[in-house]
C-alpha positions in Angstrom: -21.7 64.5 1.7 -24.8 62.9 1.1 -27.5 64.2 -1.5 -30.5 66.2 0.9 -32.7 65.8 -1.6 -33.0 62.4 -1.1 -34.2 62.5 2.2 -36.4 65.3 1.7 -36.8 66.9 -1.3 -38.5 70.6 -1.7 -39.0 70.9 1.9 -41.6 73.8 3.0 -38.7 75.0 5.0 -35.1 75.6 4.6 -32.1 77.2 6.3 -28.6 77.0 6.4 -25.3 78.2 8.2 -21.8 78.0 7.7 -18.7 79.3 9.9 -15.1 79.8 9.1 -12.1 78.7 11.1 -8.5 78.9 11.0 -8.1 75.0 11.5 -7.8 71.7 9.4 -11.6 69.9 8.5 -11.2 67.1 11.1 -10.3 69.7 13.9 -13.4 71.3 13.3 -15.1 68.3 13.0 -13.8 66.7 16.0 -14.6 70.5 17.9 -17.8 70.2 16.6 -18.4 66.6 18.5 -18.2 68.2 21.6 -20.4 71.3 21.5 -22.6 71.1 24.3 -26.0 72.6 24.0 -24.6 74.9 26.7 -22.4 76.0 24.2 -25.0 77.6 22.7 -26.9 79.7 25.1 -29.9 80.7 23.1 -30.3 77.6 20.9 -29.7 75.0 23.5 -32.6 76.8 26.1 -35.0 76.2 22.9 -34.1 73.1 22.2 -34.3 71.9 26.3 -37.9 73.6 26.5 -38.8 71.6 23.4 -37.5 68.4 24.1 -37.8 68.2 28.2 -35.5 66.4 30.5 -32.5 67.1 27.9 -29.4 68.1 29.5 -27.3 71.3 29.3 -24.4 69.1 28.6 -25.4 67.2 26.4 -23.7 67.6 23.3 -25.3 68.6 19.9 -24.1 65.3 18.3 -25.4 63.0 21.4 -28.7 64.7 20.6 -28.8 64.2 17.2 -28.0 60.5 17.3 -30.6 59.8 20.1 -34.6 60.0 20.8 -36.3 61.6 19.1 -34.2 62.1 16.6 -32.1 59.2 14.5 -29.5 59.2 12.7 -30.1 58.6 8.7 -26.3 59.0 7.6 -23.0 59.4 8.3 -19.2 59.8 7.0 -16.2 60.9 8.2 -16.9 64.3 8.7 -20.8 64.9 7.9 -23.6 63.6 9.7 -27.5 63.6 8.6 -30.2 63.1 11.3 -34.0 63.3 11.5 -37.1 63.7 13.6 -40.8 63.1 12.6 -43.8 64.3 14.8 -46.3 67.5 15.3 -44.0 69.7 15.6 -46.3 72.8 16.5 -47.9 71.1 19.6 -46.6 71.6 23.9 -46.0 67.9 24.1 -43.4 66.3 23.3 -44.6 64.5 20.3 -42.6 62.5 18.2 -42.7 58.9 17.3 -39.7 56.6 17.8 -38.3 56.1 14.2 -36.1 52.9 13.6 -34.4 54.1 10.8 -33.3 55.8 7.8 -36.2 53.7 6.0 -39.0 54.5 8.6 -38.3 58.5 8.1 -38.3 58.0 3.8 -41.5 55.9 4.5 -43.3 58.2 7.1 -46.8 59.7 6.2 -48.4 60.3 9.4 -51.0 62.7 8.5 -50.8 66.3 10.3 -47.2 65.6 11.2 -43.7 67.2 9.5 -40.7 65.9 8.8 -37.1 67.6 10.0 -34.3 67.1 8.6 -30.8 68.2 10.2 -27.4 68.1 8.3 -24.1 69.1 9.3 -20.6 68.6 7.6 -16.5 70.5 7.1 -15.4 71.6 3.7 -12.1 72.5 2.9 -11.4 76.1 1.9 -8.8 76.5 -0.8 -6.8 78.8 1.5 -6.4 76.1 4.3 -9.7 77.1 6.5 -12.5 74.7 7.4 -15.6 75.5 6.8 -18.4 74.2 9.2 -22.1 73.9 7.6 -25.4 72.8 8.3 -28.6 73.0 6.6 -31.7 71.7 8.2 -35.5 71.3 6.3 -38.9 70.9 7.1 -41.9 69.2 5.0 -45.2 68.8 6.5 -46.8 65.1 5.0 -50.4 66.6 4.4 -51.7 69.7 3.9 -53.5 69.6 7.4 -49.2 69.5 8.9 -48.8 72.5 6.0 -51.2 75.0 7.5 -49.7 73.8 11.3 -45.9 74.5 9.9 -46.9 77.5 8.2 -48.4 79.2 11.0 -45.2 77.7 13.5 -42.8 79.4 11.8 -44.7 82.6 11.3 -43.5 82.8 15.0 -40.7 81.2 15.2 -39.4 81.6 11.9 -37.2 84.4 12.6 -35.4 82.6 15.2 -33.7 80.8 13.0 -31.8 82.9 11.4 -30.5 84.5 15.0 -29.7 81.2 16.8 -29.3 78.6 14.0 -25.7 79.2 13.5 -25.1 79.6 17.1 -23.3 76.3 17.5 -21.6 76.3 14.6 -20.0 79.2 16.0 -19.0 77.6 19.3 -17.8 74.7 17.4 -15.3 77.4 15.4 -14.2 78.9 18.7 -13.3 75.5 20.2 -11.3 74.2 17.2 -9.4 77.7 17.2 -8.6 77.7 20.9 -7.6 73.4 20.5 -5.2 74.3 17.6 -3.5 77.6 19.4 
């Protein structure tokens, strides 16, 4: 697993998530592939009213390697993407980034930057655990007040919906396995 803080180090914002199953890491992992957003009710609504002309089907991990996000890093069973933009605004507006360098480097002012992990760790009594952790850093202090007063609103969201897939990746890899 790569080091977070590498990509964005004491980020404004913070969460994280983590579900159990009864299955081997790369059964989760490859369960977690296909997680549609319709998988995830709630979450995947958000994420199509914020991000228009995104499919129901689509999966999470199709998402999270295409515009506007990009992928930053990957391994066998952990992925790292991100997305830069004003976050806080109706449009959809987020720059094309075209790469893992253009993210470190970006200092747009009054824009954030998101960062969205997910990886499997083994548990010591033969479960998987499934994890993500995602962060959000604003590059000026004009993008600090924005995010502050975002997630004011939508703050608490997070912690209802943000381990919503993570849960329908656990259910997957469960029923696959038997």
């Amino acid at each position: 697993m790569m080091d977070l803080d590498a990509w964005l180090p004491d980020p404004q914002v913070r969460g994280g998530h983590r579900r159990t199953a009864r299955v081997t890491p790369e059964d989760l992992w490859r369960a977690a592939q296909e997680v549609t957003l319709s998988d995830a009710r709630v979450l995947g609504r958000a994420v199509r009213w914020r991000i228009p002309g995104t499919s129901a089907r689509m999966s999470f991990r199709d998402l999270l390697g295409s515009y506007p996000f990009t992928v930053l890093a990957e391994g066998d069973r952990w992925s790292v993407s991100g997305l830069c933009g004003r976050l806080w605004t109706l449009t959809r507006d987020y720059p094309r980034l075209d790469g893992p360098d253009e993210f470190l480097e970006w200092s747009e002012p009054g824009t954030a930057r998101v960062l969205i992990a997910h990886w499997v760790e083994p548990q010591s009594d033969g479960r998987a655990a499934l994890c993500n952790e995602s962060r959000i850093s604003a590059v000026d202090r004009t993008g600090a007040v924005r995010l502050r007063a975002l997630w004011a609103v939508v703050g608490h969201l997070e912690r209802l919906v943000g381990g919503e897939a993570l849960g329908a990746a656990t259910r997957r890899a469960e029923r696959a396995t038997g």
